[in-house]
C-alpha positions in Angstrom: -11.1 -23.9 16.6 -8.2 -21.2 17.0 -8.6 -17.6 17.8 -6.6 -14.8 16.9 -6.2 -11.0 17.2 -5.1 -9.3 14.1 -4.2 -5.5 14.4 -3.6 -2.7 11.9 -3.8 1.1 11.8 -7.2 2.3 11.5 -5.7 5.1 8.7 -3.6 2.2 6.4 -6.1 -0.1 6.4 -9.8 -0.1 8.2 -12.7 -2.1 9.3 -14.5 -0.4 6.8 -11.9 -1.4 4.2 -12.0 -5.0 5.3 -15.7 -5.2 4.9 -15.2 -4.1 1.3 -13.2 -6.6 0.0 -16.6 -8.8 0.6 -16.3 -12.5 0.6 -12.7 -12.4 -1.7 -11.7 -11.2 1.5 -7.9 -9.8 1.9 -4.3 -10.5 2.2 -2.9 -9.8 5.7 0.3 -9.1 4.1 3.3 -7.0 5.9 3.9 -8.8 8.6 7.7 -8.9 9.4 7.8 -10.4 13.3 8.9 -13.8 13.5 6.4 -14.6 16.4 3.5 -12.9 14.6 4.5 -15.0 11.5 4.9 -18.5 13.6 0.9 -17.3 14.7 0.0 -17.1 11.3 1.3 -20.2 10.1 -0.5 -22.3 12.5 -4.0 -21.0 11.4 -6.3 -23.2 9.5 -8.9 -21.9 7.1 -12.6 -21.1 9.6 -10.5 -20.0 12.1 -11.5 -16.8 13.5 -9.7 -13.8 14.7 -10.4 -10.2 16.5 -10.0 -7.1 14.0 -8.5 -4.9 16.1 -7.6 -0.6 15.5 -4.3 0.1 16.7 -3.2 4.2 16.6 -5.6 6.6 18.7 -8.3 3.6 18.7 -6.9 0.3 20.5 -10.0 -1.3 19.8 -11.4 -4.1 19.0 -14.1 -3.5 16.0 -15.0 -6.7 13.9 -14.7 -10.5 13.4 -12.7 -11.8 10.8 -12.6 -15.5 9.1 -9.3 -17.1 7.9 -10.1 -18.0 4.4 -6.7 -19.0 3.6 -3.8 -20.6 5.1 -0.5 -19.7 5.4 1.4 -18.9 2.0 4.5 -16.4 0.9 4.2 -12.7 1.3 4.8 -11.2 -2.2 5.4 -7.8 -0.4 8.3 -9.8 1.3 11.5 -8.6 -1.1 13.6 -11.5 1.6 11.4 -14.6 1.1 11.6 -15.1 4.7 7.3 -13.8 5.9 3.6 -15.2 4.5 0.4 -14.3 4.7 -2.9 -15.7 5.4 -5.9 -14.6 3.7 -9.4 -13.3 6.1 -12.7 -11.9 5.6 -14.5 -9.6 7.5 -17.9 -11.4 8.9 -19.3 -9.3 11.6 -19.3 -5.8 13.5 -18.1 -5.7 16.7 -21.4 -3.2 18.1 -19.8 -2.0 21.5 -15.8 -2.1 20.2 -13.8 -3.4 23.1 -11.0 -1.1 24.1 -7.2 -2.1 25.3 -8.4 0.0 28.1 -10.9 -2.3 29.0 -9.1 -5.1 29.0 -6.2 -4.2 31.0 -8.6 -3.2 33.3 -10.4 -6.4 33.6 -8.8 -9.1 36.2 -10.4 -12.0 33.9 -8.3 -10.7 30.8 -4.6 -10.1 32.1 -3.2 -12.8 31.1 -4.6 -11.7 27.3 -1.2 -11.7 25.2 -2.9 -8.1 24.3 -2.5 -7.0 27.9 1.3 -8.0 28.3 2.1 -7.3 24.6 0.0 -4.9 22.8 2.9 -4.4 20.4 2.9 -7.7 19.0 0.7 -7.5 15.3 -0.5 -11.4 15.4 -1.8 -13.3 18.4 -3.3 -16.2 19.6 -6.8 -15.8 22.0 -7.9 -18.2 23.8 -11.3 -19.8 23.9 -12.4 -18.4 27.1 -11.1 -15.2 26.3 -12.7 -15.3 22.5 -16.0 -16.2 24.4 -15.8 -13.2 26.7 -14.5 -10.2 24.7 -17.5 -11.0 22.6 -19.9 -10.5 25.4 -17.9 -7.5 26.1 -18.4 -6.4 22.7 -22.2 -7.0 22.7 -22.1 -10.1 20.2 
């Protein structure tokens, strides 16, 4: 299985929020990065992904499912970005902090730790396994 981080600002579009759209789950629509976009079209529905708060937060604060794969981004007036489709399916209960994992020798390779700009990114496994226990999961 794939792992991914997906980040957004905490004011445009929450945790909370995502956990409201329940199992219909929600377009991650907007992207306009041709490397977050290649991410995106490489994930296959049950992959799972890091919700992450970017802003004053630069956290990680949920768990997310891809529930559908890659497909045009009707907010994209060029034609040229998609979308994939995830659900929220659990709290993160001790939210891991870009902080922390700077910090942390065993994550600075973490794409988050050299680009914490980039809105779409590929975890790996080992990393996946340990920001959870991080997180408290």
């Amino acid at each position: 299985m794939a792992y991914w981080l997906f980040k957004t600002e905490a004011k445009t579009f929450s945790w909370e929020m995502q956990k409201k759209r329940g199992a219909k789950g929600e377009p991650w629509s907007g992207v306009r990065n041709f490397q977050a976009a290649s991410h995106m079209k490489a994930m296959k529905k049950g992959g799972r992904g890091f919700f992450y708060h970017t802003g004053d937060e630069k956290r990680i604060v949920g768990i997310v499912e891809v529930i559908g794969e890659y497909r045009p981004d009707p907010t994209d007036e060029t034609g040229r970005f998609g979308l994939v489709d995830v659900k929220a399916i659990e709290d993160v209960p001790k939210p891991v902090t870009l902080a922390a994992i700077k910090a942390d020798p065993k994550l600075k390779d973490m794409v988050l730790a050299k680009n914490a700009r980039l809105s779409v990114q590929p975890v790996t496994a080992d990393e996946w396994k340990y920001i959870r226990k991080l997180g408290g999961l």
